[in-house]
N, C-alpha and C positions, 0 to 999 in steps of 0.2 A: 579357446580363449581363457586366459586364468580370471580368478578373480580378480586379481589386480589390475588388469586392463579391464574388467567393465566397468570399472571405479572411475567418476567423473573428476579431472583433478582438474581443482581451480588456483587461479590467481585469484588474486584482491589486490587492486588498486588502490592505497591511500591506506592513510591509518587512522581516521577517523572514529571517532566512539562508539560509532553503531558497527566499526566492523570487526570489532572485537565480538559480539553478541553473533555475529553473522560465521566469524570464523569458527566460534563454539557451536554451530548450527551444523557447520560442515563436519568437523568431526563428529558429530551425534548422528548425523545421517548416515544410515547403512551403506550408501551407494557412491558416496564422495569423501574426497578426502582435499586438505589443504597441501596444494604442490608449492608455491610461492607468494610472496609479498613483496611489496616495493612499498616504497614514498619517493619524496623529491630529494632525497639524500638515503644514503644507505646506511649512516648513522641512527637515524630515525627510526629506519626499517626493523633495522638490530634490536633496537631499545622495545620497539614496538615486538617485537621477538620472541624479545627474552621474559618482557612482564607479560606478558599471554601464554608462555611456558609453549612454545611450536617445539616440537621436536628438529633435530637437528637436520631433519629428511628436508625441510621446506626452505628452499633456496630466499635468499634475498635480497633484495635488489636495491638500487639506490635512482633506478631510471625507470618510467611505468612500461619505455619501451622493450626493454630486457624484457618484461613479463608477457612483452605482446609476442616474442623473437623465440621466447622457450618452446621448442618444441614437445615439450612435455604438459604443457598447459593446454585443456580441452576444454576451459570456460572461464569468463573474468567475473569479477563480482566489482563494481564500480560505488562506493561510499561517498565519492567527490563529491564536491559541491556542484551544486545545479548547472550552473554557467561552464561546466566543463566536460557535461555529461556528453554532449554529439560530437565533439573532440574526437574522444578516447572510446565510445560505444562506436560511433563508424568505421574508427581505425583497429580496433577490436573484430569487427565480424568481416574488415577487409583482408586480415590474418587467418579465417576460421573459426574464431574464437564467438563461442556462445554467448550472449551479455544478459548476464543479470546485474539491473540496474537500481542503485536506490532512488526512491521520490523525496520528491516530486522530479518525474521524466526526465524534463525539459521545461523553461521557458516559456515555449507557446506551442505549438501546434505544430507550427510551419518546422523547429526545430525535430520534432517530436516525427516528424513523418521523414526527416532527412535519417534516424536514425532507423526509423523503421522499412525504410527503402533499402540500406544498405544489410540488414537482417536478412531479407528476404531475398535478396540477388547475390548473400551468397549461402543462403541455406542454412543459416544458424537460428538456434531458439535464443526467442529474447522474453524476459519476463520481468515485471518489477516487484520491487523488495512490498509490497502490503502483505504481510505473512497472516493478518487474520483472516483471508480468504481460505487458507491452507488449515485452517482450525476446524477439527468435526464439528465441533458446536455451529459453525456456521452453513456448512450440509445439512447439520442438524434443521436450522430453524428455515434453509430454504424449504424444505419440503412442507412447512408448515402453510406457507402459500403459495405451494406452484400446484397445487387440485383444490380451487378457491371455492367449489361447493361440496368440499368434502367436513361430514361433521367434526371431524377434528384439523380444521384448518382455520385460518383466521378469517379467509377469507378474501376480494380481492382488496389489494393495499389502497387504502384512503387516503393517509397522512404518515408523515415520516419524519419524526425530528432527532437531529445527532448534535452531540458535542464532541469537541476536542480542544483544553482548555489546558493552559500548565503557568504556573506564578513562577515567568521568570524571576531572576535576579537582576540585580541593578549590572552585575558583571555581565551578563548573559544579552542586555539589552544595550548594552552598550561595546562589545565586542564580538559576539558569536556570529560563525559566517549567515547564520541565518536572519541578521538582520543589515546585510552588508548588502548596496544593493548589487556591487560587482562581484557576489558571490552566491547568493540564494536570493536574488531580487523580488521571488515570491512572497518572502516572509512567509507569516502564519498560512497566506493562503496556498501556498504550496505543500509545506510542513507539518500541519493540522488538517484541511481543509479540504487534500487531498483525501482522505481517510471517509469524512464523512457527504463529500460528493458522490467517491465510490460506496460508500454503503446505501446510499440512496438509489443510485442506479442499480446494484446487485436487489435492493427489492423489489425494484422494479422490472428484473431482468434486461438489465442493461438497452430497454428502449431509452431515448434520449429525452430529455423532457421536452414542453414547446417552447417555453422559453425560462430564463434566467433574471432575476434578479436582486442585484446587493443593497441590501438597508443603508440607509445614510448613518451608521452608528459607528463606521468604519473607521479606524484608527493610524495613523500612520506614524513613524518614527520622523526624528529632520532628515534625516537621508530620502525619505518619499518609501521606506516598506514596507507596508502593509503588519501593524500587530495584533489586530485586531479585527475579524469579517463577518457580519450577519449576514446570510443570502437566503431567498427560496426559491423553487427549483416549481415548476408547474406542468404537469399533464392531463392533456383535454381526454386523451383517448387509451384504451379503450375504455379504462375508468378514470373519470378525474379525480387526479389524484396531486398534494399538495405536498410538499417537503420546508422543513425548516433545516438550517445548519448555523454552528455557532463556533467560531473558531478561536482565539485569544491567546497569546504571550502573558496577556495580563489579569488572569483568573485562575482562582482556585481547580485543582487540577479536576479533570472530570473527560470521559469515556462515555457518555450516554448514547445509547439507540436505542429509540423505541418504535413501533410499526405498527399501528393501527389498519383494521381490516373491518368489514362490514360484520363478521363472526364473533371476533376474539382481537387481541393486542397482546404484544410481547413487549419486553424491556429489557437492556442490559446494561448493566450499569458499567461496563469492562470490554467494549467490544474489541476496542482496537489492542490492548494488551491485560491478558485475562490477568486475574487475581491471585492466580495458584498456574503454575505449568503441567498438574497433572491432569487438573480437571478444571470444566469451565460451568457457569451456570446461566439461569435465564428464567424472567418469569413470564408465566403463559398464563392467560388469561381467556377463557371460553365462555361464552353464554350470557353475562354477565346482565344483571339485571338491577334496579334495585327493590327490595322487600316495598311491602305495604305502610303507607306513610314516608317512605324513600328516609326511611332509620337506620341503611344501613343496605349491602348488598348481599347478594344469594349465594353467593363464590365467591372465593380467596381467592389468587395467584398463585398457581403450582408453580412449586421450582425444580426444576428441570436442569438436571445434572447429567453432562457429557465428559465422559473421562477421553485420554490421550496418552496413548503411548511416549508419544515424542515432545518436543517443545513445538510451536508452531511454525517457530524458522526456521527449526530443523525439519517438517514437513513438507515446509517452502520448498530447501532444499534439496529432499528427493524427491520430490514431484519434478522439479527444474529436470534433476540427473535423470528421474526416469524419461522425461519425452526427451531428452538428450540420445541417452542410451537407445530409441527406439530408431532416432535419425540414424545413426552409427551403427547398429548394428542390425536395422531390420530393413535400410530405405526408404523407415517413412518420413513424410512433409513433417518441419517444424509446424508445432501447433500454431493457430490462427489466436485462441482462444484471448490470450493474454496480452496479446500486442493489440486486439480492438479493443481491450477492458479501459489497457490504457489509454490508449486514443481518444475514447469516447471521456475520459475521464478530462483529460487536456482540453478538450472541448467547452467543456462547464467548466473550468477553471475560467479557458481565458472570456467565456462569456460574462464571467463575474468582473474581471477586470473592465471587458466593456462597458459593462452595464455600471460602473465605477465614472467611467471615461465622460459617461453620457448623464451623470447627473443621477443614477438610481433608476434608470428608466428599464423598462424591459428588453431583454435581447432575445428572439427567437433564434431559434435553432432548428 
């Protein structure tokens, strides 16, 4: 097999903003490369084309079906808007075709399991776009609590608060598909909020909490979209442990996570998109006491510096191609890995909406 065929070639569906950073990702990854583009015209596609500077090799399309029809396409990469994603990902892996999908998923659940049914009966890997899972720094800081009495750990997790915060524009809030409710009906909670659910759950290693619930501080646009969501996230067992999240269209931009452990605490203030693409940081905190007269404490916050070869969505990226490459060319099962991440993630989404539904009340799970 040359090297050319073990090379994952994707389409991209849409030409949306983030899939210009996604298409930079595929060329940077060693093991893919971009085969085609569409939009809903071919006009679009062109323009979209030519200002991203594709080589002439990458076909273009002006129908997303054409991209589903190429037999030279071995995986989609889907930017759409929300409300279109179980569309074009079912009819995607009804083709063959492997779906990486951007978040927020799906809608609800019930959406989320229609795509993930048709994945799996017909053998394709499906992942979604959170690229900071794909970040060493984030390897990095799991090992920091998965041996919770070990002396350089934190410990096991107590509390977990995250933001994801960006000052829209008046343009942005008043046009962007993300606050249309026939186009990302989630709002911020989908868009934001996804981010810092899943980062709660990844410290928790993905048990699910007991239950879910949204603060009344919640924000809606006249359309009814959510731009604004405080929720927290509760587990009784095996440690109780507490999560805070904070989402908004309408605040100063901010990327916080912090993880409290019975040991030590971490913090980053860049989780979901780091500061720098070479390298990422994070500060650790161990032992932590306060001095005599409590004037002050016994330890600083080390900062803790993880370099990176690649960017993170070009990590995304071949990590996607590698367990691609391993269906293809070795016969093994797509991963389970990423499709319960997200599942589990849609979950605590839509318990927030319920718990929205019901007046702030608690929703178990």
């Amino acid at each position: 097999m040359s090297e050319n065929s073990k090379t994952l070639r994707f389409g991209i569906l849409g030409c949306a903003n983030i899939a210009r950073k996604v298409a930079r990702a595929i060329a940077l990854a060693p093991n893919a490369t971009l085969c085609a583009i569409a939009s809903r015209s071919r006009e679009k596609a062109e323009k979209f084309a030519a200002e991203n500077g594709f080589p002439a090799s990458v076909r273009v399309y002006g129908s997303y079906d054409q991209v589903l029809e190429d037999p030279c396409v071995d995986a989609v990469y889907l930017p759409l808007p929300t409300s279109l994603h179980v569309r074009w990902a079912v009819m995607a892996a009804s083709k063959k075709k492997h779906v990486l999908v951007e978040k927020p998923v799906a809608l609800d659940v019930a959406e989320l399991d229609r795509i993930l049914d048709a994945v799996e009966s017909n053998g394709v890997q499906f992942m979604d776009g959170s690229m900071w899972l794909h970040h060493p720094r984030t390897a990095h800081i799991q090992r920091l609590f998965s041996v919770p009495h070990s002396a350089n750990s934190v410990g096991p997790v107590r509390f977990i608060h995250s933001t994801s915060t960006m000052p829209a524009t008046p343009e942005f809030l008043e046009s962007d598909i993300r606050v249309k409710p026939e186009l990302d009906g989630l709002g911020a909670l989908g868009d934001l909020a996804w981010y810092c659910i899943g980062a709660s759950l990844w410290a928790k290693g993905y048990q699910l909490p007991t239950s879910v619930t949204a603060l009344p501080d919640s924000t809606r646009n006249d359309s009814g979209v959510i731009v604004s969501i405080t929720a927290s996230l509760l587990w009784d067992q095996p440690n109780q442990t507490f999560a805070t999240i904070h989402c908004s269209f309408l605040s100063h931009t901010s990327m916080d996570l912090a993880i409290c452990g019975s040991n030590g605490s971490l913090h980053l203030r860049d989780f979901i998109i780091p500061y720098g693409e070479t390298s990422a940081s994070f500060d650790l905190t161990l032992g932590a006491k306060f001095v005599d007269l409590h004037i002050g404490w016994n330890v600083r916050p080390e900062e803790v510096h993880v370099a990176n070869e690649l960017p993170q969505e070009a990590l995304m990226v071949q990590e996607f191609s590698r367990l691609v490459a391993g269906i293809r060319d070795c016969g093994s099962k797509p991963s389970t890995k990423w499709p319960e991440i997200s599942r589990k993630t849609q979950l605590v989404v839509d318990a927030v909406i319920k718990s929205l539904e019901l007046g702030c009340k608690p929703v178990c799970l």
